[in-house]
N, C-alpha and C positions, 0 to 999 in steps of 0.2 A: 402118842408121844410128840408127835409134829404141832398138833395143838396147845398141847401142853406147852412145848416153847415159844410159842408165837405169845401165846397169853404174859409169859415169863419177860420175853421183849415189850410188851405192848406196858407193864408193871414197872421194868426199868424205865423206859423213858418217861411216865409219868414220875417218877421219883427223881430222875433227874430234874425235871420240870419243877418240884419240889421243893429240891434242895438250891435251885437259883434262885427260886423265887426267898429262900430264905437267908439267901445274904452270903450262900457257900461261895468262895473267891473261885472264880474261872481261869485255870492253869493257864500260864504259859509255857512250854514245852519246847526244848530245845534238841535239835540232832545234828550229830557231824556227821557228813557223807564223803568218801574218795572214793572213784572210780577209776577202774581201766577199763580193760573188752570184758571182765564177767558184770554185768549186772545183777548179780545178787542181792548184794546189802541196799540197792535200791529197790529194791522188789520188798526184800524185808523193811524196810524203812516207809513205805505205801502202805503193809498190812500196820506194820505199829500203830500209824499215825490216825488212819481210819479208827484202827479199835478205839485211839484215843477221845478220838472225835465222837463215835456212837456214844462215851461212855459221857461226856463233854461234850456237847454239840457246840458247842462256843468257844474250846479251848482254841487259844491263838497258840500256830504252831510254826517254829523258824526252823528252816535248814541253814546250816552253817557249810560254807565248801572248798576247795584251793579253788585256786585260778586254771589248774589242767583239766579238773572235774566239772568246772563249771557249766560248761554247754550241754553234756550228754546228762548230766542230774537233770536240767532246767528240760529235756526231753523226758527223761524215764520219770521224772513227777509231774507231769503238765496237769494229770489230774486233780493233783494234791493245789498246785499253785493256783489252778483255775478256782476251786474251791475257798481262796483268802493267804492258803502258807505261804511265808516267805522264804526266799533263799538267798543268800549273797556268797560272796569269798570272803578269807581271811588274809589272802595273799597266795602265792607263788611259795612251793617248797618240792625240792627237787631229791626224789625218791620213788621208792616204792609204793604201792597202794598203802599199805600198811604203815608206811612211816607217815604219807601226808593226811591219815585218818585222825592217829596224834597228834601231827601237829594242830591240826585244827581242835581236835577236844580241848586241847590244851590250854586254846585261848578260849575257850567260850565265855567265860567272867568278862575277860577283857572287853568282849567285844558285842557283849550284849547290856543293857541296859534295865533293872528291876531284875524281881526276882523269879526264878525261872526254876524251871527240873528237867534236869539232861537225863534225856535217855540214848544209851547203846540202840542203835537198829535193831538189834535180834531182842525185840522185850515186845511181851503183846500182854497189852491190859485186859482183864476180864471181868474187872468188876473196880465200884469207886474207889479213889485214893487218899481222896480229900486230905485224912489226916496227915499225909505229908508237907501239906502246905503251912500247916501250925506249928511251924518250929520260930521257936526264940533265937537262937543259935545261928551263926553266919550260916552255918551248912548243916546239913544231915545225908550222911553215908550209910552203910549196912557193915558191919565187918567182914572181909574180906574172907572165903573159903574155897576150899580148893582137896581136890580127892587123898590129898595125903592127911591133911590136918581139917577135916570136916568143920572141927571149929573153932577156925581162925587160928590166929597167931601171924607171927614173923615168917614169911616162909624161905625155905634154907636157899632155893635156888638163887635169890636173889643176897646173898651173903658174899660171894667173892665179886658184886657188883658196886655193894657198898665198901668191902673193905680197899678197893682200887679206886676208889673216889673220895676218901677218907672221909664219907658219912657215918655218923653214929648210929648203932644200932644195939640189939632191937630195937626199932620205933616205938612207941607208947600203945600207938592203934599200928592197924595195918587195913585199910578200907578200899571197900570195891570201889571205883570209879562210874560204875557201867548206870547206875540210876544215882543221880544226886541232888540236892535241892539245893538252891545257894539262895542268900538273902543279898540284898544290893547294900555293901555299906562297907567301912575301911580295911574293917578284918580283911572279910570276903575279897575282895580286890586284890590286897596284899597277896593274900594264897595265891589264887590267880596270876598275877604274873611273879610269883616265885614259880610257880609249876611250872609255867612255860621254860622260864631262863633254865629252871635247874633239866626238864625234858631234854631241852635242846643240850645240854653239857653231858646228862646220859647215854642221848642216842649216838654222839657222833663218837663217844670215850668208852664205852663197851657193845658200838654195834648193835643193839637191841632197839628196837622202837618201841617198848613197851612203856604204856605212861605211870603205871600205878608206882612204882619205885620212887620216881623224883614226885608225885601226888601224896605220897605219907611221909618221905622226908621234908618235903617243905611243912607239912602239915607240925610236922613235930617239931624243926626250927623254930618257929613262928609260936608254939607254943598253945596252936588255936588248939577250942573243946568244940568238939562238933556235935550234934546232938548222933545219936546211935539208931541209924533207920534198922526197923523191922524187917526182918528177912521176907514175911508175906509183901513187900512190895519190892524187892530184888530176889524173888525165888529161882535161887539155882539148882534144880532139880537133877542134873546133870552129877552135880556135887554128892548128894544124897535124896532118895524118894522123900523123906522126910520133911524136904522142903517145900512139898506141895500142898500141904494140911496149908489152908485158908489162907491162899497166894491169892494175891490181886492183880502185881505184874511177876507174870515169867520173865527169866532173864535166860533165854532157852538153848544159844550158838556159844558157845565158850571154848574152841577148839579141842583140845582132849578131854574137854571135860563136858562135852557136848552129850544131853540125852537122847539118843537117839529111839525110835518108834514114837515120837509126840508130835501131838498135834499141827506142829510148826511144816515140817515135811508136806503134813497134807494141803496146810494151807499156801505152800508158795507155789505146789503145782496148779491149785484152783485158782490163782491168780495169773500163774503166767498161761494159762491156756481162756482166763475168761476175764481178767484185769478187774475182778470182782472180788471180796473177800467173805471167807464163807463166813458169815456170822452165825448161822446155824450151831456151823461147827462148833464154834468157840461157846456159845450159847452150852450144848452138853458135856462141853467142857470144863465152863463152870460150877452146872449142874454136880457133874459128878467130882468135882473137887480133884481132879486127876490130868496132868496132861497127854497120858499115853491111851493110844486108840488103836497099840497091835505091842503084841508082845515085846517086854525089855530086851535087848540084845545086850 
């Protein structure tokens, strides 16, 4: 078996080699990081970025960060920066982890330059993407799902948030935020910082730092058509097993709606015990089209 995946790797990366030499465009790849004392989501944000890079050896990859985050990111990645990624701030925002995670997502258009695809920390690529980069469209999302309404829709929790901010609802879409691809150009922009202004009139007017609410009512303001990503490259498996048939990226930490027994688990302890990431792993991962490696709880 061990052979067998070594052969499997040694197959990828000629086809990668492949497909640059055929003109396939070289991601740019964007992440927002906030930190306090746990370092986790930088832990997970090291294996992302690598799997990105095995699968991309050339993708150029940006961290985005606040100003509080900034010094202990620029330590718990030293590997990732040493290797080409960059990281900067987006400024000072005084909160919680969780809020100044937002706030940064929020601007990523703003404050990035060409076109790029943000990914959530918790998403580990296993196989190529490419075809997300071929959109016509300012942007391409995945519709948004979640353990009550597996697929998609308006979801209810977020109804007594828009009716106190006298946003209209249902929105048109309701789209995940957590993997997106955005095109550089006026639409795109416009979204951008409507998300911001409208995030920031969310968070402080019902308490919540959640971004996706003020992310589909601007989206629906503004009137933009986004193109509709594939769920194999935002599989929430979490959400339903269903979504692991022919996933390219997991989208695997989603708080209650997180799959627990997957692969994810095993790989932050082999990293924070060896700052290595198992590609093996993720290798019969692919293999077997599944991310759980011990029984569903």
């Amino acid at each position: 078996m061990n052979s067998l995946i070594a052969l499997k790797r040694v197959l990828r990366r000629l086809t990668a080699k492949r497909t640059a030499r055929a003109g396939v465009r070289t991601p740019h790849i964007c992440y927002a990081l906030s930190l306090g004392d746990d370092t986790t989501y930088a832990d997970l944000l090291n294996i992302s970025a690598q799997c990105v890079r095995r699968v991309y050896p050339a993708a150029r990859i940006t961290v985005l960060t606040d100003d509080q985050s900034l010094p202990k990111a620029r330590e718990e990645l030293y590997s990732l920066i040493a290797a080409g990624a960059g990281i900067q701030s987006v400024g000072r925002f005084d909160g919680s982890v969780r809020q100044r995670s937002r706030f940064i997502k929020t601007q990523v258009r703003n404050i990035l330059d060409g076109e790029f695809l943000f990914l959530d920390v918790d998403t580990v690529a296993v196989a190529e993407f490419s075809d997300i980069l071929e959109c016509e469209l300012s942007l391409s999302a995945a519709i948004d799902r979640n353990l009550a309404n597996p697929d998609g829709g308006f979801p209810a929790w977020v109804v007594p948030d828009f009716n106190r901010l006298g946003w209209p609802h249902p929105t048109a879409l309701y789209l995940n935020t957590g993997v997106v691809f955005w095109k550089d150009n006026d639409e795109a922009r416009a979204l951008g910082r409507m998300w911001h202004r409208n995030w920031l009139h969310y968070t402080t007017s019902v308490d919540n730092p959640a971004d996706q609410p003020a992310f589909n009512h601007s989206l629906d303001i503004l009137g933009i058509r986004p193109k509709i990503m594939s769920d194999v490259f935002n599989a929430r498996v979490g959400v339903s097993p269903r979504f692991a048939d022919g996933a390219k990226i997991y989208h695997l930490l989603s708080g209650e709606e997180r799959a627990n027994g997957t692969f994810i688990d095993q790989l932050l302890v082999c990293f924070r015990t060896t700052r290595k990431v198992d590609h093996v792993l993720i290798d019969e991962v692919a293999e077997r089209g599944t991310p759980w490696i011990a029984a569903k709880i």
